[in-house]
N, C-alpha and C positions, 0 to 999 in steps of 0.2 A: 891678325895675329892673336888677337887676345880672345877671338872666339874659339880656337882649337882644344883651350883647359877645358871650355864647358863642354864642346862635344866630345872629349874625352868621358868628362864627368857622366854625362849621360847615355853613354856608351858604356859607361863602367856600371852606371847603374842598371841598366837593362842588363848587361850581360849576368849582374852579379844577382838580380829577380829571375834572372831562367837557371839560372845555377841552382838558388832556392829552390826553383820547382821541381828539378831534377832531383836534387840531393830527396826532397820532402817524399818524392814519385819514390824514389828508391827505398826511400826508408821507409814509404808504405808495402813494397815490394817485398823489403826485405821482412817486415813484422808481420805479411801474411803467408812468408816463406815458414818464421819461426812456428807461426798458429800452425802450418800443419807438419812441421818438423813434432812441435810438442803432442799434436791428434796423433801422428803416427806412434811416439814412444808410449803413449796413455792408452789407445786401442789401438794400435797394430794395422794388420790389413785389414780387420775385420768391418770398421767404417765405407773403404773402398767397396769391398764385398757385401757391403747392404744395402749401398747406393744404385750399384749394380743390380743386384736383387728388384730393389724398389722399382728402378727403372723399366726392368725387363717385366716386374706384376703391372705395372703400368701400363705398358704395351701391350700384355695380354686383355688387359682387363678393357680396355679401349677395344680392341678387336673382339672383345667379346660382347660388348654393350652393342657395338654397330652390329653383330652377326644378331643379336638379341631382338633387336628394333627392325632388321629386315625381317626376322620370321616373323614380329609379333605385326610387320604393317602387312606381308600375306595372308598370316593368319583370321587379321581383320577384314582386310579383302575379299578371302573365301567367304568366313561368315555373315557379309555383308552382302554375297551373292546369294549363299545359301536361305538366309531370310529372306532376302524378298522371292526366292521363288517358290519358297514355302508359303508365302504371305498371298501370293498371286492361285495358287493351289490351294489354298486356304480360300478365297472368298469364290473360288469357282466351284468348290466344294460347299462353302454356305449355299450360293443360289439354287443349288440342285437339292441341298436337303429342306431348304425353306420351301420349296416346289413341293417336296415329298411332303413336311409336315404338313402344312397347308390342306392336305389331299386327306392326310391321317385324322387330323382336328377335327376334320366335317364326320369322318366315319365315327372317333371318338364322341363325338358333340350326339351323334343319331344311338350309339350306343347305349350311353350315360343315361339319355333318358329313360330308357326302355330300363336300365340298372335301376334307375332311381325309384322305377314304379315298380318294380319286382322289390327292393329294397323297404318300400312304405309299406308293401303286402305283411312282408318276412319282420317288421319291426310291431306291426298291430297284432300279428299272431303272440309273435314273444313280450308285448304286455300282457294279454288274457294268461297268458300262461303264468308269468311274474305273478300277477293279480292272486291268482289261483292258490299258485306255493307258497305267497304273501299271508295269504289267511291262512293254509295249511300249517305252517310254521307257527303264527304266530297261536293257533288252539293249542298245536305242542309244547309250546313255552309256557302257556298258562298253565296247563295242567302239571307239568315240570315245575314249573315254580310251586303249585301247590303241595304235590309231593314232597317237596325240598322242606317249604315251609313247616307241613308236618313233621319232618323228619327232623327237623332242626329242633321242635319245639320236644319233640320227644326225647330229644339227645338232651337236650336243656334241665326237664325235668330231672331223668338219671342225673345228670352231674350234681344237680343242685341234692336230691336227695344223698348223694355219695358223698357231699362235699357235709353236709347235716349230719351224716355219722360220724364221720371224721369228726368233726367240731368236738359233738359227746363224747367220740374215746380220749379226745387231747382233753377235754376238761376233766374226764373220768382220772386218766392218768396224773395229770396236775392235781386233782387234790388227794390221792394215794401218795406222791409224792412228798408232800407236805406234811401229808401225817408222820413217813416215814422220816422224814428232815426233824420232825420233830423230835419224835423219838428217840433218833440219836443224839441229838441235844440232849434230852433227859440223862441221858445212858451217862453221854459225858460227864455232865453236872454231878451224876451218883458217884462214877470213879471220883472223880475230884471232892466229892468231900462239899461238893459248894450248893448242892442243892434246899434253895430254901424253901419248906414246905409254907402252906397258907395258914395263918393260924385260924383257930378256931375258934 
C-alpha cells in the first residue's frame, strides 16, 4: 500500500520531465517560427529568393568545375600523347642528323684547312700593305704637322703684332683723354671763380 504514493511520485515526475521537454521543443519551435516570421516582415521573399539563387549557382558551378576537370584531364591526356610522340620523332630525328653532321664535320674539318692556309696567304699580303699605308700616312702627317706648325706660327705673329697696335692706340687714346678731362676741369674751375693760379 504505501508503495503506490512513490510510484505515483515518480510517475509524476517523469511525466512532468517530458512535459518539460515538449513545452521547451515547442517553445524552441515556436521562437524559430517567430525568427522567420520577423526574416520574412524585415526582407520579404527576397531571402527565400537568394537562397534559391545561391542554391541553383551552386549547382551550376559544381557542374561546371566537374565539366572543367573532365576537359582539362583530356586535354592533359592529349598533350601527354602528343609529347611523347613528338619526343619519340624528336630523337629519331636527332640520330639521323647526328649521322648527317658527323659526315658534314669531316667535310668541314678538310675544308677549314685549306680556308685557313688561303686565310694566312690573304692575312700576310694585307700586313705588307698596312706596313706600306703605315709609312705612307705617317710622311703625310709630318709634313701636315709641319705646315700646320708654320701656319700657326705665322697666325701667331699677325695677332701678336695686331694685338701691339691695339695696345698703342688704347694707350694713345687714354692719355688724350686725360688731357681732355683735364681741361675741362680747368674750364670748370674758370666758370666757378675757384681757380687758383700758382704764385709766382
Amino acid at each position: 500500500m504505501a508503495k503506490k504514493p512513490m510510484l505515483r511520485i515518480k510517475g509524476g515526475r517523469k511525466m512532468s520531465a517530458e512535459h518539460d521537454e515538449k513545452n521547451g521543443a515547442n517553445g524552441e519551435l515556436r521562437e524559430g517560427a517567430n525568427v522567420d516570421k520577423i526574416r520574412d516582415i524585415l526582407f520579404g521573399n527576397n531571402m527565400r529568393e537568394y537562397e534559391k539563387r545561391f542554391a541553383r549557382l551552386e549547382e551550376r558551378l559544381t557542374k561546371s568545375s566537374e565539366a572543367l576537370r573532365e576537359d582539362l584531364k583530356k586535354r592533359f591526356d592529349s598533350l601527354e600523347t602528343f609529347v611523347r610522340e613528338e619526343l619519340e620523332a624528336l630523337g629519331t630525328r636527332l640520330k639521323t642528323e647526328k649521322s648527317e653532321r658527323s659526315e658534314a664535320l669531316k667535310d668541314l674539318t678538310r675544308e677549314s684547312r685549306d680556308t685557313a692556309k688561303a686565310l694566312e696567304k690573304k692575312l700576310s699580303q694585307v700586313e705588307e700593305q698596312l706596313d706600306s699605308a703605315h709609312t705612307e700616312l705617317r710622311t703625310k702627317i709630318l709634313e701636315q704637322s709641319k705646315a700646320l706648325g708654320a701656319q700657326i706660327q705665322k697666325t701667331k705673329d699677325e695677332l701678336e703684332s695686331a694685338l701691339e697696335s691695339e695696345a698703342e692706340t688704347l694707350r694713345t687714346d687714354k692719355t688724350d683723354r686725360l688731357q681732355l678731362a683735364n681741361l675741362f676741369t680747368e674750364m670748370s674751375l674758370r666758370l666757378k671763380d675757384e681757380l687758383e693760379l700758382p704764385e709766382k
